[in-house]
C-alpha positions in Angstrom: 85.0 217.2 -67.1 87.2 218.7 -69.8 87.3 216.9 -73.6 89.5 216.0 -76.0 88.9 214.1 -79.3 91.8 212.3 -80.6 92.0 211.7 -84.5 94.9 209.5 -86.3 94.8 207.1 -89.1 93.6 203.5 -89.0 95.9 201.3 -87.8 94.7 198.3 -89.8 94.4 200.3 -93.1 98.4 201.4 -92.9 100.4 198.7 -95.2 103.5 197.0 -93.3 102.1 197.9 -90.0 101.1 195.8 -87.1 97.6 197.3 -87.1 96.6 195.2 -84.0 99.8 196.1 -82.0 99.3 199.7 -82.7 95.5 199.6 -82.2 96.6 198.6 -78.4 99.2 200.6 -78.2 96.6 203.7 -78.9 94.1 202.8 -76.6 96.0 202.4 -73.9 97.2 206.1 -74.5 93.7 207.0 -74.6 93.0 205.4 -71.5 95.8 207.8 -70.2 93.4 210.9 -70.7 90.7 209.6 -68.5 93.1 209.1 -65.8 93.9 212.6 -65.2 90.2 213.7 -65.6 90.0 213.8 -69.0 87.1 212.1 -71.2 88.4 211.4 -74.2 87.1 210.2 -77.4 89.2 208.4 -80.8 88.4 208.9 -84.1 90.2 206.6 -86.8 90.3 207.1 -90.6 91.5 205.7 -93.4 92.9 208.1 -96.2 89.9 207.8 -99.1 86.3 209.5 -99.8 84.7 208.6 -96.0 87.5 209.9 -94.5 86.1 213.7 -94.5 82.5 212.9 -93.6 83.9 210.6 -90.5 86.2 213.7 -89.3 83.1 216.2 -89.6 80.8 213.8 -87.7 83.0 213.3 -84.9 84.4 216.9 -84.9 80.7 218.2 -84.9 79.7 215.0 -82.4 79.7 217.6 -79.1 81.7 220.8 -78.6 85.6 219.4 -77.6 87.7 221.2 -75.2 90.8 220.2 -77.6 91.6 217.8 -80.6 94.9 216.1 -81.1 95.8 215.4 -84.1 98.2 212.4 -84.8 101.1 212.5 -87.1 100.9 212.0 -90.8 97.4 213.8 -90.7 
């Protein structure tokens, strides 16, 4: 089954956004992947000092078929 990893920005860690909204909003496009075949995975950060050793672990997690990157990253 073909991979993607998708990485974006915390919802709940963006000021003057409705972090909860938008956290639904992105899983139900994840869920999207997995219906045409697709196992997909999510990575979230928030913009600081973890936010390179989260991307590396997940990157380096298992060998992805793609990575989409969200906007603003």
């Amino acid at each position: 089954m073909p991979s993607a990893l998708v990485v974006g920005y915390d919802p709940q860690a963006i000021p003057g956004v409705d972090g909860e909204a938008l956290r639904a909003a992105l899983d139900a496009e994840l869920a999207r992947f997995g219906e045409h075949g697709i196992d997909a995975d999510m990575t979230l950060i928030v913009f600081g000092e973890s936010a390179e050793s989260t991307l590396v672990a997940s990157l380096t997690k298992q060998p992805w078929d793609v990575v989409v990157v969200g906007a603003g990253i």
